[in-house]
N, C-alpha and C positions, 0 to 999 in steps of 0.2 A: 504494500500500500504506500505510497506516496504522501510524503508531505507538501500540505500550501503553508509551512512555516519560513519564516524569514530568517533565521540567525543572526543578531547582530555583533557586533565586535567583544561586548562584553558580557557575551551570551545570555544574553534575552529574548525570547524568543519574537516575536511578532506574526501573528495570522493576516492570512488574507481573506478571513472567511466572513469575518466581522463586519457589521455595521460603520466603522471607522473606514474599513478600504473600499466598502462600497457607497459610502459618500464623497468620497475623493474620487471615485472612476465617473459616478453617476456626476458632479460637477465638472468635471474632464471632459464628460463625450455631451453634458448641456453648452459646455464654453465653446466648443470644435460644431456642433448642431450650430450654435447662433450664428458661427462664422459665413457659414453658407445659407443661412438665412435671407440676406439682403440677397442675392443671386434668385432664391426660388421666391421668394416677393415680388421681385420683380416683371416675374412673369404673369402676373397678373392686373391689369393697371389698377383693378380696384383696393388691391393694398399696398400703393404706393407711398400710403405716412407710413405702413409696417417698416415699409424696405428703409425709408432716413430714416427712423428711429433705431433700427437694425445698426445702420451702418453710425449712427450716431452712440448706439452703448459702447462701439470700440474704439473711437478717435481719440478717449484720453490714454488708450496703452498703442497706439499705432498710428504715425502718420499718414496712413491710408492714399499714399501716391496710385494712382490707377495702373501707371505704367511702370508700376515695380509691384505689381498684383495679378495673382491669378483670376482668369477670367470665368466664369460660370454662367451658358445662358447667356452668352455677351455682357454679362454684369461684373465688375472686381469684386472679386470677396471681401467681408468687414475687415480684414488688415493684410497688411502687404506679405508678398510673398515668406519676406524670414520668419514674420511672426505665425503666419501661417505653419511654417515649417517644425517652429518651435513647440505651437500647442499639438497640431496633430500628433508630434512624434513623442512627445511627452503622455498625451495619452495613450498612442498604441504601445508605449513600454509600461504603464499602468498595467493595462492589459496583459503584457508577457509577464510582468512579475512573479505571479503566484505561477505559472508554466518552470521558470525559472526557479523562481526557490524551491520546486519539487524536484531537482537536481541535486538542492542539499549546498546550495554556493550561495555563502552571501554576497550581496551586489549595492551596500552601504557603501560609499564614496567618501571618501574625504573632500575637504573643502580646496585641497591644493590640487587634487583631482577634477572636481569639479571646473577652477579657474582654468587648469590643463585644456579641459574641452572648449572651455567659452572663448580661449585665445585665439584658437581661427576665426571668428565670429567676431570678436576686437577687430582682430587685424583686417581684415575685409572691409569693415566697416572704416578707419582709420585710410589704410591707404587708398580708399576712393573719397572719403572727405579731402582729403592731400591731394588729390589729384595725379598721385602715382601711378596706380591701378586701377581702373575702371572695371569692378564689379559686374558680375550679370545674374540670370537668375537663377541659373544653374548652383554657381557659386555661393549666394543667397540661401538657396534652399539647404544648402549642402551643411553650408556652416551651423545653419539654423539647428538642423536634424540630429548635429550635435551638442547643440547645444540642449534641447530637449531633452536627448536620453541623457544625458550630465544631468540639467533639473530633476528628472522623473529617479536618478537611482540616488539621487543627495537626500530631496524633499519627503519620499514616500516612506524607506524606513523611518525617518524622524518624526513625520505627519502621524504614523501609524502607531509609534510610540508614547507619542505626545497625546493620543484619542486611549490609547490601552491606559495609561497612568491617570486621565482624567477622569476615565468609567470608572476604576478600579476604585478613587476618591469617593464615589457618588454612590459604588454601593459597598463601603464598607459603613457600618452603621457608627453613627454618632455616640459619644459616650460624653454625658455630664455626670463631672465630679463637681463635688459640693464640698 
C-alpha cells in the first residue's frame, strides 16, 4: 500500500489527504479557472462586464500586456504569459504531490533552492529591462514553469504544516486552571 505522506526534514509527517491540501488544490485550480475566465466570457457579448471584471480581479498581480499573453478564443488570458506559467504549473505540481510522496521522497525545498529556480526568471526579466536580451515567450513560459514548481514544492509542505498544527490547536480541548 502506498503512502500520500509527505516526510518533512525533521520528520513530520504531512498528509495529503486532508482538508488543509485540499483547500490549497481546490484554491489553485479556482485561481488557474479565473485565469481563462475572461477568454470564455468573452465569447458571449452578453457577459461582457463578467469578462472586465475577470480581467480586472488580476491587474493588481499582472500587468496584463496582451502581446506578452496567451491568446484564448482571440481573447489574452487574465495575466500574461509568465504569470500564467507560474500559476498553472504551481498547480499541476499541487496535483503530482501526493503521486510523489507515494514514492516515499521528500520534495521540501529550501529557500536557497527555491531562489536557485527563481534566478532564470530574475534574469530574463533583468536582461530584457537592460535591453541586453530581448525575451520571448517561449523563454517567459519557461522560466515561469520554474518558477512555479520552486513555489509549489517550498509553499505546500509549509502551507500543509502550518493547517496540521492549526487543526491540531483547535481540537485539542481547552483546560482552565483556577
Amino acid at each position: 500500500m502506498t503512502s500520500q505522506n509527505l516526510t518533512r526534514r525533521n520528520n513530520t509527517s504531512i498528509s495529503f489527504r486532508g482538508r488543509g491540501y485540499l483547500l490549497l488544490l481546490g484554491m489553485s485550480i479556482a485561481w488557474c479557472v479565473g485565469i481563462i475566465a475572461a477568454p470564455l466570457f468573452s465569447l458571449h457579448h452578453e457577459l461582457a462586464v463578467a469578462t472586465w471584471i475577470a480581467r480586472l480581479f488580476y491587474s493588481p498581480v499582472c500587468h496584463q500586456e496582451s502581446a506578452r499573453s496567451y491568446i484564448l478564443f482571440g481573447f489574452p488570458l487574465s495575466v500574461c504569459g509568465r504569470c500564467a506559467a507560474i500559476y498553472f504549473s504551481f498547480t499541476f505540481t499541487v496535483m503530482l504531490l501526493p503521486l510523489l510522496a507515494s514514492c516515499r521522497h521528500s520534495f521540501e525545498i529550501s529557500l536557497p533552492l527555491l531562489f536557485l529556480l527563481l534566478t532564470p526568471m530574475l534574469l530574463n526579466v533583468a536582461l530584457d529591462s537592460f535591453g541586453i536580451v530581448s525575451n520571448s515567450m517561449t523563454s517567459r513560459t519557461a522560466t515561469g514553469m520554474m518558477a512555479g514548481i520552486g513555489f509549489a514544492l517550498y509553499i505546500v509542505p509549509a502551507w500543509l504544516a502550518a493547517w496540521n498544527e492549526l487543526t491540531h490547536r483547535f481540537r485539542t480541548p481547552f483546560t482552565v486552571r483556577s
